[in-house]
PAMARNU-33317 format. One record per atom (N, C-alpha, C): residue in three letters; x, y, z. Coordinates in steps of 0.02 Angstrom, whole numbers, plus 50000, padded with zeros to 5 digits. Last residue first. Example, Ala and Ser with C-alpha at 12.3 -4.5 7.8 and 13.67 -1.06 7.14 Angstrom:
2
SER506424988850354;SER506844994750357;SER506455000250394;ALA506604971650390;ALA506154977550390;ALA506604983550390;
//
This chain:
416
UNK490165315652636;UNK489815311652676;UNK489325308152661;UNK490565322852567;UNK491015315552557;UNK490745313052598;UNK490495335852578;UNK490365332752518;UNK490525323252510;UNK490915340052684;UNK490175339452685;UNK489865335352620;UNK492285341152659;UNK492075334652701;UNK491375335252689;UNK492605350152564;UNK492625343752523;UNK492255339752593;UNK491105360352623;UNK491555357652618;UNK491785352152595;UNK489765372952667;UNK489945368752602;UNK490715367052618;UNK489655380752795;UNK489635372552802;UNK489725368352760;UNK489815393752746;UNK488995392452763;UNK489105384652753;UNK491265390352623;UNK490745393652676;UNK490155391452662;UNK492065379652581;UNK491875384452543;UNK491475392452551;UNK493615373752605;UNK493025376552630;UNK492825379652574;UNK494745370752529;UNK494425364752541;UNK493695366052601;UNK495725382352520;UNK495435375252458;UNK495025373152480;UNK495625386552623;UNK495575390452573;UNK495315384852526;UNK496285377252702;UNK495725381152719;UNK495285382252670;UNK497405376152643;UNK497075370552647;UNK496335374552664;UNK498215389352661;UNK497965385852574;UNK497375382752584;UNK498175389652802;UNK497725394952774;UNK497705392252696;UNK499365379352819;UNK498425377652853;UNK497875383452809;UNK500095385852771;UNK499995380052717;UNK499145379752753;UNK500435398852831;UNK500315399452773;UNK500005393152761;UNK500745391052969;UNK500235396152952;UNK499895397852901;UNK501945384052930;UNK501275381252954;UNK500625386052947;UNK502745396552923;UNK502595392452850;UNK501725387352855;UNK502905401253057;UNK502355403453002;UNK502365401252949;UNK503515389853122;UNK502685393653135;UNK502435398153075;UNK504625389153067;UNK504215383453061;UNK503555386853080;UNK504925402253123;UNK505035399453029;UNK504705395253005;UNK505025399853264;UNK504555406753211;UNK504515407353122;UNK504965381253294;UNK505155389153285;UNK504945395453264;UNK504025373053404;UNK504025375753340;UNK504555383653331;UNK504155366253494;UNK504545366453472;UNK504525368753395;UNK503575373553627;UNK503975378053597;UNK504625373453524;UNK501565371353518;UNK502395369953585;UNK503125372453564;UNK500005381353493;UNK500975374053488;UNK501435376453535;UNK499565390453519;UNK499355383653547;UNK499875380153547;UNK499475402753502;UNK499475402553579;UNK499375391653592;UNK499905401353366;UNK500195406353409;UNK500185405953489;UNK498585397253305;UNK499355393253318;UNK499875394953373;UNK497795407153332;UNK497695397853375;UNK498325395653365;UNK498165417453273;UNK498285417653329;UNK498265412353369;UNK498325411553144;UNK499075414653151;UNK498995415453244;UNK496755409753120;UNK497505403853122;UNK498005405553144;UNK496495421353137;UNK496265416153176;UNK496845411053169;UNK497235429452997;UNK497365430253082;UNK497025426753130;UNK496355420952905;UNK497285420152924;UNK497315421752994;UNK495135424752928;UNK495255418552928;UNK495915416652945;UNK495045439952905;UNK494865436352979;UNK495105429452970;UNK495635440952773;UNK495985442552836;UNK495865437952891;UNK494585434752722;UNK495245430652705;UNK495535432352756;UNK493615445752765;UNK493445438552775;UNK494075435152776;UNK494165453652664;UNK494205455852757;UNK493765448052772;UNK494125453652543;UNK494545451552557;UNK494805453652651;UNK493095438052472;UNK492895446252522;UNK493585443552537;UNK492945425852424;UNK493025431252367;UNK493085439352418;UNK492865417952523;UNK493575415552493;UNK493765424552448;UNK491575418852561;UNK492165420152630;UNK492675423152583;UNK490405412952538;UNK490865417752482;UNK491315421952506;UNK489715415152694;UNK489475412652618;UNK490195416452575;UNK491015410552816;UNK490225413652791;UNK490205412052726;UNK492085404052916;UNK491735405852868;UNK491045405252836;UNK491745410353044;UNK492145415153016;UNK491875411352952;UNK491355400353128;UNK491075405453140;UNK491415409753095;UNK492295390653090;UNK491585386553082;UNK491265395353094;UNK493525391453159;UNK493485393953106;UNK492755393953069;UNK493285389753290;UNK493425397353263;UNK493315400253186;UNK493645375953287;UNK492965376653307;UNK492895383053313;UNK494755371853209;UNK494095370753192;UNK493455376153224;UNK495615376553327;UNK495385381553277;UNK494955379053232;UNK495275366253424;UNK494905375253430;UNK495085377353387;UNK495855354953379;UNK495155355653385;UNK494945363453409;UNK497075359753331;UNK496735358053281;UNK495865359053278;UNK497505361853491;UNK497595365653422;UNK497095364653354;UNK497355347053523;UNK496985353553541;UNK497075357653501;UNK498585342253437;UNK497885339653423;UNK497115345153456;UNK499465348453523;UNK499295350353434;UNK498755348753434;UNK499595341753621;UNK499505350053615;UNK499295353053540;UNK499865330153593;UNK499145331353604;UNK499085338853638;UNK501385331553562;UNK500725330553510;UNK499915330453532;UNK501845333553673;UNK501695339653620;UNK501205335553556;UNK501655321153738;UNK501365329353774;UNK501155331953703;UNK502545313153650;UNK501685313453659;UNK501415318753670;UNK503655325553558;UNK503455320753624;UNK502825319253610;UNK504135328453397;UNK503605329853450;UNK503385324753509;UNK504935335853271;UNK504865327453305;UNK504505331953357;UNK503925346553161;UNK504385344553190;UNK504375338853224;UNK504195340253000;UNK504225343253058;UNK503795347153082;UNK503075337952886;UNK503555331952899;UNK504015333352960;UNK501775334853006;UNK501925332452953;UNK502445338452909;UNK501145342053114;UNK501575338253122;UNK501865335353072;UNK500145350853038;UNK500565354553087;UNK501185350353094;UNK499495344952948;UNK499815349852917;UNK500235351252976;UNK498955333553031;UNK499505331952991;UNK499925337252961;UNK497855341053111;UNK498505340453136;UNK499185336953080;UNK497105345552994;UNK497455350253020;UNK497845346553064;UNK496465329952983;UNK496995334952926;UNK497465339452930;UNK496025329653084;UNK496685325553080;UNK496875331353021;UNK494995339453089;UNK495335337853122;UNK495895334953121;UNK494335331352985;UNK494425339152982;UNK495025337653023;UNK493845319753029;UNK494445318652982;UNK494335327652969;UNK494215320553214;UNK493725320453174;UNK494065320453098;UNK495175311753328;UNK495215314153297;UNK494685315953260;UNK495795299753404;UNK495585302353439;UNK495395309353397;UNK496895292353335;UNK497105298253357;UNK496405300253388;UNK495895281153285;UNK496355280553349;UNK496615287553363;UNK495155288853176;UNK494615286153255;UNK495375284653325;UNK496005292953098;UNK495605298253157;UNK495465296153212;UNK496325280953040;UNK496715284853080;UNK496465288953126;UNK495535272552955;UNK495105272553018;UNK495865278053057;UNK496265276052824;UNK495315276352829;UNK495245279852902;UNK497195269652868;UNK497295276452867;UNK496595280852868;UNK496925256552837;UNK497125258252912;UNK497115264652904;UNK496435253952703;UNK495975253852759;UNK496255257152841;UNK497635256652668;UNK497155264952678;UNK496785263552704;UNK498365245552680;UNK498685250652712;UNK498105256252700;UNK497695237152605;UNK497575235852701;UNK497995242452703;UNK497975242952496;UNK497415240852517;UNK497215241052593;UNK499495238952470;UNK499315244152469;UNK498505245452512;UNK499085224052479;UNK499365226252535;UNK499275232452540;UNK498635222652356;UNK498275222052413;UNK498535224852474;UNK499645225452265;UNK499045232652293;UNK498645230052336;UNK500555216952292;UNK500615223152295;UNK500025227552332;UNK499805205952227;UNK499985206452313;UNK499995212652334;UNK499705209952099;UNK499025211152131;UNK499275211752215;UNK501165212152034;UNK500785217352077;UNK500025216552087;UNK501285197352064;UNK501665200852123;UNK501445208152131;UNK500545193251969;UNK500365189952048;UNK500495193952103;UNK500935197551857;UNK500445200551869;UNK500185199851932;UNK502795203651888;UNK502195201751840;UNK501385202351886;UNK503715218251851;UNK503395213051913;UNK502915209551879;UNK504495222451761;UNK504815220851809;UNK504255216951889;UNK503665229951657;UNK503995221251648;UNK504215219951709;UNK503135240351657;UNK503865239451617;UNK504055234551640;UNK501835236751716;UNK502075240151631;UNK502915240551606;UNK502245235451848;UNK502105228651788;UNK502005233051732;UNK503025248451895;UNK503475244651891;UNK503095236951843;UNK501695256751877;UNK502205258451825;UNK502785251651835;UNK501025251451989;UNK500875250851911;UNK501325250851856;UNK502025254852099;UNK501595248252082;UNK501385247052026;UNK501975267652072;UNK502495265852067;UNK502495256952053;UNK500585273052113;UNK500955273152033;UNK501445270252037;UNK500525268852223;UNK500195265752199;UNK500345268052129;UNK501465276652297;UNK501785270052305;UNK501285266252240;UNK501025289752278;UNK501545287052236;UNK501655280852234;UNK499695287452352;UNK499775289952271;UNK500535287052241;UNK500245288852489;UNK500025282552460;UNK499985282652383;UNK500785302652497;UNK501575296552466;UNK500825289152475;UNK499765307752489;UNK500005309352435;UNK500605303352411;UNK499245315252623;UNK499245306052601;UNK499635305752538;UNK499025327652637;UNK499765324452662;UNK499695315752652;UNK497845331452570;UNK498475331052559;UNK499095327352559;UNK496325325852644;UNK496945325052650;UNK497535325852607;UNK495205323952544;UNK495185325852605;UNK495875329152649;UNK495905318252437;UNK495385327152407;UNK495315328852493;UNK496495308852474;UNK496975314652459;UNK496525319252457;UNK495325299652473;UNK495735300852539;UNK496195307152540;UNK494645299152352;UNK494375301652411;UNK494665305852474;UNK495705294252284;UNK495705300052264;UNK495045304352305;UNK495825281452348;UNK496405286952345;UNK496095294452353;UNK494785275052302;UNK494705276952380;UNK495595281552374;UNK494665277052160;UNK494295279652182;UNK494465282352269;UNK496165265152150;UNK495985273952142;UNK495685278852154;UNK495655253652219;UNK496165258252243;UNK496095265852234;UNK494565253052118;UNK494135252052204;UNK494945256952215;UNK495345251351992;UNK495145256852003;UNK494545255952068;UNK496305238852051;UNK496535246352028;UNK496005249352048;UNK495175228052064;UNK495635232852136;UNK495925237852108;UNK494855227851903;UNK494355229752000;UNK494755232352048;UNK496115222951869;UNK495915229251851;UNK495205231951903;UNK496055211451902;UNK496625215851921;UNK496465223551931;UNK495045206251866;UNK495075205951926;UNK495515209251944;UNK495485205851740;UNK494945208951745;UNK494775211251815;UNK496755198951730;UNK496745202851716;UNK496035209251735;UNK496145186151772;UNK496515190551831;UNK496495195551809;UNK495045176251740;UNK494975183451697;UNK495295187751751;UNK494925165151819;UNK495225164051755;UNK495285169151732;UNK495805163151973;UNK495105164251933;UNK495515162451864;UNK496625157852100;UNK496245153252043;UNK495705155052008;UNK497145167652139;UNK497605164252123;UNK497045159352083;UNK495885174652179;UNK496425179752127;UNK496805172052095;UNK495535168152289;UNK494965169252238;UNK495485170852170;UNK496535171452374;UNK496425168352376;UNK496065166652304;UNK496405187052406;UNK496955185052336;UNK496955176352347;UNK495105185452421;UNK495235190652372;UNK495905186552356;UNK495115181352570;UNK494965176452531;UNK495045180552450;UNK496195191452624;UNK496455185552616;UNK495985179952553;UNK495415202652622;UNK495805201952578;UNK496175193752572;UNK493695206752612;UNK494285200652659;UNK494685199752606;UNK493245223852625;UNK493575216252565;UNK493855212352615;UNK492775235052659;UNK492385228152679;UNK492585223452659;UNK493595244652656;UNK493815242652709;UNK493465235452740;UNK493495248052519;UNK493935241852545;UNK494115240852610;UNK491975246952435;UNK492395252452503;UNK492885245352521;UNK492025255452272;UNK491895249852322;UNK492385251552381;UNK490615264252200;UNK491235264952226;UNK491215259752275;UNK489925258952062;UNK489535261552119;UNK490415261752148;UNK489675259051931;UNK489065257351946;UNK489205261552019;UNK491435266951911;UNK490945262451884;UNK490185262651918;UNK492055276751891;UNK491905277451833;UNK491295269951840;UNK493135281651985;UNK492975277851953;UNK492555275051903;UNK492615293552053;UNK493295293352010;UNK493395286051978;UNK491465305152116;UNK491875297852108;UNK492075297752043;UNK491005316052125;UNK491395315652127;UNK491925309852123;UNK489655314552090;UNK489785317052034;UNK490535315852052;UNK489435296052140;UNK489275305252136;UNK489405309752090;UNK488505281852128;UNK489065284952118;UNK488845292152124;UNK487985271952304;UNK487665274552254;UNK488435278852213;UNK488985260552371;UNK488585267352393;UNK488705270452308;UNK489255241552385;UNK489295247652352;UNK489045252552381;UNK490435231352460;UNK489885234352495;UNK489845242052452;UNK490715213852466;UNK490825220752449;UNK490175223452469;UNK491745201252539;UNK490955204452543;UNK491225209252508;UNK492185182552507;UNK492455191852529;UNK491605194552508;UNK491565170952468;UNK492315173252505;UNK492595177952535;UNK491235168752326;UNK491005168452372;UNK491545168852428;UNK491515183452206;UNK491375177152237;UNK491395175352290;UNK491425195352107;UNK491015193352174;UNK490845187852186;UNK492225191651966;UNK492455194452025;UNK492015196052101;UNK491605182351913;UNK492455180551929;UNK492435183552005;UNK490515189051897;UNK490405181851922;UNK491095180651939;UNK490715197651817;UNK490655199251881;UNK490635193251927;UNK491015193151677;UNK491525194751720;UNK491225194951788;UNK489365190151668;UNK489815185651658;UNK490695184351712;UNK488935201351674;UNK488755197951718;UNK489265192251715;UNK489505210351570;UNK489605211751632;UNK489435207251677;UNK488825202651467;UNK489525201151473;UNK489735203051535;UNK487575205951495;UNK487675200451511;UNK488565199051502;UNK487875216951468;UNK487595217551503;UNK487565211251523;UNK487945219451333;UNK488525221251389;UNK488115218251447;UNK486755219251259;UNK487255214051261;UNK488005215951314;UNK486175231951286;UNK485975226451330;UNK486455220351319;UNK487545245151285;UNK487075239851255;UNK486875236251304;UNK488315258651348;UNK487965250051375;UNK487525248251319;UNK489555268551311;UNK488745268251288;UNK488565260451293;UNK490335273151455;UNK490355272151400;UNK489505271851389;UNK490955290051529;UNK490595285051510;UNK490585281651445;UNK492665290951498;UNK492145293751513;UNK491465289251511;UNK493935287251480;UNK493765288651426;UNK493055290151418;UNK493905273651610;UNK494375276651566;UNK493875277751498;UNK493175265951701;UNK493105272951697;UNK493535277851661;UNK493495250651692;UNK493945255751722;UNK493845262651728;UNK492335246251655;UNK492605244151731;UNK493205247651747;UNK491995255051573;UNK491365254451620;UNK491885250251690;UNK492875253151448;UNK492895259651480;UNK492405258151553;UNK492635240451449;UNK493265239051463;UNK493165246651513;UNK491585239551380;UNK491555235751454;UNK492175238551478;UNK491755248551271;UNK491435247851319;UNK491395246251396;UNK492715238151190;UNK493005244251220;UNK492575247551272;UNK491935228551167;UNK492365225151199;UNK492585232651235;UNK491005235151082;UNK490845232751143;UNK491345229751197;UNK491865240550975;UNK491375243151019;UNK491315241551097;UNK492105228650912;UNK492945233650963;UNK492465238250992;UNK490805221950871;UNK491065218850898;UNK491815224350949;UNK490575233550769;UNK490275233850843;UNK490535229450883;UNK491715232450696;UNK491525239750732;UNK491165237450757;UNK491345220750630;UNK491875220850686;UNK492035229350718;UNK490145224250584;UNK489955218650629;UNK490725219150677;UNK490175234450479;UNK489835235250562;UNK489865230650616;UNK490725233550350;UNK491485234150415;UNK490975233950492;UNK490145233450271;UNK490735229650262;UNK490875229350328;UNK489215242150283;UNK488965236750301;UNK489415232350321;UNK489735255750257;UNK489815254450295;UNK489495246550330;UNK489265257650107;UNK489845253650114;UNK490015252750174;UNK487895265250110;UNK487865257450122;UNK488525255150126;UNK488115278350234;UNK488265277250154;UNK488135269150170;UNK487685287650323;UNK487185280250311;UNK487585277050231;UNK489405283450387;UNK488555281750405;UNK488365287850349;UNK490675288950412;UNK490245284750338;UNK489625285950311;UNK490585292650529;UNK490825296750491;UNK490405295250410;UNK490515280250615;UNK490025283750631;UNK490065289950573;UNK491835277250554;UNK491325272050549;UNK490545276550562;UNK492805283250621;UNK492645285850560;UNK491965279750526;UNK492285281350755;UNK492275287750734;UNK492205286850654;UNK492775267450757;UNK492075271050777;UNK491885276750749;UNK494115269450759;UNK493645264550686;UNK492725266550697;UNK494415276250849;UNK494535279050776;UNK494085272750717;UNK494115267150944;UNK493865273350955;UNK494005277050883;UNK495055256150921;UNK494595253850916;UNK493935262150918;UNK496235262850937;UNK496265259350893;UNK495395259250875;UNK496015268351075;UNK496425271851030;UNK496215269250965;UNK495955254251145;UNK495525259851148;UNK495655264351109;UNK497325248051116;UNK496445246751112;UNK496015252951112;UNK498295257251194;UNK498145257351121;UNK497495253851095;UNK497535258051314;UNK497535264051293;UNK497755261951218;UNK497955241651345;UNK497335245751329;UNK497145253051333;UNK499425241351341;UNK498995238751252;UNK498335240551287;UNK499785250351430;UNK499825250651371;UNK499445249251319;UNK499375243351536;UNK499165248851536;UNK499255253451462;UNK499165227351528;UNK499485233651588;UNK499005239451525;UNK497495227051523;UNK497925225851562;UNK498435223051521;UNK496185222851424;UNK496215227451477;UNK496985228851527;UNK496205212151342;UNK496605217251320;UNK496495225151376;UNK496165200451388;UNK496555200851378;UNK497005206651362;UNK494585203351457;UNK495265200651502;UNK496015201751478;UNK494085204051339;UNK494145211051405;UNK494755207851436;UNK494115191551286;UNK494525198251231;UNK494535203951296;UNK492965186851378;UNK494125183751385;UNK494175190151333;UNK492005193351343;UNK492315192951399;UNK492945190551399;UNK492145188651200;UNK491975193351212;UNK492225195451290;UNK491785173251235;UNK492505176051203;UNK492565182151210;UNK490545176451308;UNK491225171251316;UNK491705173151315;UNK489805180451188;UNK489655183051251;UNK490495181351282;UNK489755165851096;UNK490055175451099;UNK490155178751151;UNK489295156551178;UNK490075157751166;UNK490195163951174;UNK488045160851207;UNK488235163651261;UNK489185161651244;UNK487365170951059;UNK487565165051073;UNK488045165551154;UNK486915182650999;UNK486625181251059;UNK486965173851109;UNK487445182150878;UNK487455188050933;UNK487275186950987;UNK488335167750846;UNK487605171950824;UNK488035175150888;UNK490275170850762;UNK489855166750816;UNK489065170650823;UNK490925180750696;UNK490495175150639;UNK490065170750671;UNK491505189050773;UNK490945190950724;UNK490525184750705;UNK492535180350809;UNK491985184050880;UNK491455186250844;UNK493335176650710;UNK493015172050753;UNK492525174150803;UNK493755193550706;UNK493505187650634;UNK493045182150689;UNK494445192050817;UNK494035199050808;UNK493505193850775;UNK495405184350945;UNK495095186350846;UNK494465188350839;UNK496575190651034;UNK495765189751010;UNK495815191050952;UNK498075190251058;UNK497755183551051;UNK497165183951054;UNK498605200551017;UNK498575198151096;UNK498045192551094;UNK498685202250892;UNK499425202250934;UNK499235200850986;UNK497365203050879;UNK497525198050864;UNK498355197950896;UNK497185217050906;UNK497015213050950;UNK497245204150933;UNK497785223050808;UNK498135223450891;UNK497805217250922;UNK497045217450688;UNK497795216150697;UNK498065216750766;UNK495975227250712;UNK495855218050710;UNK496635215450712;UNK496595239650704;UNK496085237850774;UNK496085228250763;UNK496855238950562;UNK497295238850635;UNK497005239750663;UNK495655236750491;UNK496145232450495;UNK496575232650560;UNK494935248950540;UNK494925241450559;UNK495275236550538;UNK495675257250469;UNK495755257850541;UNK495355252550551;UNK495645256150344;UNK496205254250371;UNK496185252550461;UNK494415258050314;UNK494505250150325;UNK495055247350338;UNK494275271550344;UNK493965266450383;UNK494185258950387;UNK495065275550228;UNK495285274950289;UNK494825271350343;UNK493905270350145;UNK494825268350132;UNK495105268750206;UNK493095281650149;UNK492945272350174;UNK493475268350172;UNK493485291450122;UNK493595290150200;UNK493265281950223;UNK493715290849993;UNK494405290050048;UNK494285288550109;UNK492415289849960;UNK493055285049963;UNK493525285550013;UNK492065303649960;UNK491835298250021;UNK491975292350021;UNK493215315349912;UNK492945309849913;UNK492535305249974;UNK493495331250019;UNK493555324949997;UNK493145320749965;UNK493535348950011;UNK492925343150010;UNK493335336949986;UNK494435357350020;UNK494495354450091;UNK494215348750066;UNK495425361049867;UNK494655363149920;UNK494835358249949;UNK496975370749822;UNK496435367049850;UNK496025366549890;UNK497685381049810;UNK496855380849796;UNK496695375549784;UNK498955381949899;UNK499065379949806;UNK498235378749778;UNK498105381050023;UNK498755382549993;UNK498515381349933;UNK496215382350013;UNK496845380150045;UNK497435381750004;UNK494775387550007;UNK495115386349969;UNK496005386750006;UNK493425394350060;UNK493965387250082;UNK494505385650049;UNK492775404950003;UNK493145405450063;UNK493475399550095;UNK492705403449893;UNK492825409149900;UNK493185408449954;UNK492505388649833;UNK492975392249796;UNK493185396949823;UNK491315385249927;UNK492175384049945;UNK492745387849932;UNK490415390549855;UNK490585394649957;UNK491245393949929;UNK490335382949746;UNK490635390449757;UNK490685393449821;UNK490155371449827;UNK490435371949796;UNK491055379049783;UNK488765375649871;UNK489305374249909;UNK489855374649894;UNK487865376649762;UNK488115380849809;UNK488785380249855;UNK487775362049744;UNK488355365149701;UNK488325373849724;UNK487415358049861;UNK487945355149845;UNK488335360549791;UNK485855360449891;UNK486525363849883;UNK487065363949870;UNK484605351849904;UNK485155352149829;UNK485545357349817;UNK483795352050001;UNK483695358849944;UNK484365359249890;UNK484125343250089;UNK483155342250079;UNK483465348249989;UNK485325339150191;UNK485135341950118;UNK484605340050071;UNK486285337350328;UNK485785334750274;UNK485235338950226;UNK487805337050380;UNK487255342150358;UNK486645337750319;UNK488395331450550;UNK488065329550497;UNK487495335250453;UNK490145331150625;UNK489605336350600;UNK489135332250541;UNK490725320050745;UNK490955324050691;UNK490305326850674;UNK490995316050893;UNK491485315550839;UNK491885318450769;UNK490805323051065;UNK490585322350979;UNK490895322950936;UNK491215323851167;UNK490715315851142;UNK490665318151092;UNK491135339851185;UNK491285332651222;UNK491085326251194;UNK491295347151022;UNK490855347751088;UNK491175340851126;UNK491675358550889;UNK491815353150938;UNK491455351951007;UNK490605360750760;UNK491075364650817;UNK491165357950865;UNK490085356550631;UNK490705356450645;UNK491145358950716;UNK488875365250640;UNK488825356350645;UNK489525353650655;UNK489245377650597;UNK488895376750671;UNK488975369750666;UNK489775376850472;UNK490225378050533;UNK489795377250601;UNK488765374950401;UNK489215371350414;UNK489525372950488;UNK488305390150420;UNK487955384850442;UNK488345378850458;UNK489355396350363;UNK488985396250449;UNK488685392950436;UNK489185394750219;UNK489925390850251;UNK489875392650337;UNK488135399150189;UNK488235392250195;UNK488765389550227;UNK488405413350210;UNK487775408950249;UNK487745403850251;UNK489325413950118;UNK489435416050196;UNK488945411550221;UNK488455405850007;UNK489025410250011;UNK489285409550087;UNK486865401550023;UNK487265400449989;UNK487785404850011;UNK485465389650026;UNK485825393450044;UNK486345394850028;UNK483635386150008;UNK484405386549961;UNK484455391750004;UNK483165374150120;UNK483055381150080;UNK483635381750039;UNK483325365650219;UNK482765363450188;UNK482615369250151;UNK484515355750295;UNK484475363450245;UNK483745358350209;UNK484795352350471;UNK484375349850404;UNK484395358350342;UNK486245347250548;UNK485935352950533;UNK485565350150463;UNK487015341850703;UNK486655338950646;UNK486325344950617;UNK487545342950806;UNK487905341450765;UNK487485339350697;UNK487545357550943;UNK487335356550875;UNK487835352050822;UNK487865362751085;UNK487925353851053;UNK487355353350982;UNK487545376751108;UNK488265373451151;UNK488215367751093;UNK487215388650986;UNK487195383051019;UNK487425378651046;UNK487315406850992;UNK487665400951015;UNK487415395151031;UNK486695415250878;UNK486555410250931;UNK486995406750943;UNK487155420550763;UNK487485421750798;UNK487365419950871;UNK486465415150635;UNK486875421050630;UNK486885424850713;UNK486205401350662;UNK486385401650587;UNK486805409650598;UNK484935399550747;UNK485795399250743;UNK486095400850699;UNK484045409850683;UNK484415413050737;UNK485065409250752;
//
């Protein structure tokens, strides 16, 4: 049934245990060949000595410009394998890990382990040489996993697993490139780095990960619990900054990309914090001046974290008053706690309007705009004009729209 027209989402391996031949062979193939997330490449294995069936599939229906067939040598691709570890062992040697010296130490030895941890340090940070790491070291995998089981892949497993694991840790503390695959030998390398970075001096404080966290690691860290002073204290005398650099990036990113899914109008913290990155990738700050950087960035969302609580505010609530006051108009106190009422009764109008699947009925959308068009209408101050009132109208009804779902599903119900 796969074979003639089952869709199987993640078929990469297919056993022929019959002679098959023509059309029927070149589907089958083709099912082990379809692309899926995580999967590199297609394995057929061959119990029924089709090969020279295959053959003629090709002749009929593979046959390329000037007739040539697709089927390669399994040379070439051990050729290219051993190119692509050569350059994976060459980048990293431009940054001072030797690949060679990390192999030849035992597996278990806590050097390895060691060096293994400094090769994270070195090649995690800026931002360049570890997207080319990763790049480098993800194609020697691939065509390494490609080989398999031929025995010439013996040549090359020890420094394919060695850019493995280094690329690993690297994807696990930055969440770049999706989960990675933990060995138990990570696992002490993780302990190793972590030791830099939970020292004694500052507290962290993890909550389990969601589907929505953006970091990628064990658990999202909340910076409103970091003592930053003893942090860049700790920073100025570790030994793996780079690694430590890369913790506050992605603790920054995750609590960004919390703060904007709630909030919009935060958006200029996003820039300041690409602009921080992008200025040590092109050389112009080194690595002291952008950790200061993002600390400071840091104390600035812890304060934005707690904004509601001083406006007197729920974070629904603030949202809708930032759409009103944010970037006009200027507004006395008075008028700003005319808004802030504003915000809090049409919350509390809109909680009865939306219903299950509000977004898809289009007399639901109605009732939702004209609640807004009328709370605004009888609530702001005259310094809104009729231009400025109804653009406000329109953007609060996007935000709505985005970010409810009905029957109480919301990005806030989700972030609690």
């Amino acid at each position: 049934m796969w074979l003639t027209g089952f869709d199987a989402p993640n078929c990469s391996t297919v056993y022929l245990d019959k002679p098959t031949r023509n059309h029927t062979l070149m589907q089958t193939i083709a099912r082990a060949n379809r692309v899926f997330p995580g999967k590199h490449n297609g394995l057929i294995v061959d119990y029924a000595n089709v090969f020279a069936s295959l053959e003629k599939a090709l002749a009929i229906y593979g046959k390329g410009r000037g007739g040539a067939t697709p089927v390669r040598d399994k040379q070439k691709l051990v050729e290219d394998l051993r190119r692509a570890v050569e350059a994976a062992v060459a980048l990293c040697g431009q940054h001072g890990v030797d690949i060679i010296a990390i192999t030849q130490r035992p597996a278990v030895a806590l050097e390895r382990l060691t060096a293994i941890a400094e090769a994270v340090n070195r090649l995690i940070t800026p931002d360049a040489i570890r997207k080319d790491f990763l790049a480098v070291a993800r194609l020697a995998s691939v065509l390494h996993d490609a080989v398999k089981p031929d025995p010439a892949v013996l040549e090359f497993s020890s420094r394919v697993s060695c850019l493995a694991t280094i690329a690993g840790v690297i994807r696990e503390r930055t969440g770049e490139g999706g989960p990675a695959d933990i060995s138990a030998v990570m696992t002490d390398i993780n302990r190793l780095l972590d030791d830099s970075i939970a020292a004694k001096g500052f507290e962290i404080r993890e909550r389990p990960a969601t589907g929505d966290d953006a970091s990628g690691r064990a658990g999202v860290i909340d910076l409103s619990r970091l003592d930053f002073d003893a942090l860049a204290g700790h920073f100025r005398a570790a030994r793996h900054k780079n690694v430590e650099l890369e913790f506050l990036k992605a603790a920054i990113r995750a609590q960004l990309d919390r703060l904007i899914r709630l909030n919009r109008s935060r958006t200029d913290y996003l820039a300041r914090f690409e602009e921080l990155i992008e200025s040590y990738n092109a050389g112009s700050r080194n690595i002291e001046e952008l950790f200061e950087g993002l600390l400071a960035l840091s104390r600035s969302l812890t304060e934005e974290q707690q904004r509601h609580v001083r406006e007197r505010l729920s974070e629904e609530e603030l949202t809708i008053f930032d759409i009103l006051v944010r970037p006009s108009p200027d507004l006395s106190p008075d008028e700003r706690d005319e808004v802030k009422k504003v915000a809090r009764t049409l919350l509390q109008r809109l909680r009865v309007l939306l219903v299950l699947n509000w977004r898809e009925k289009a007399q639901a959308r109605a009732q939702v705009r004209l609640a807004i068009e009328e709370e605004l209408d009888r609530g702001l101050p005259r310094a809104y004009t009729p231009d400025l009132y109804s653009r406000k109208c329109s953007v609060v009804f996007e935000h709505v729209y985005e970010s409810y779902f009905g029957e109480g599903a919301s990005v806030y119900s989700r972030a609690v």
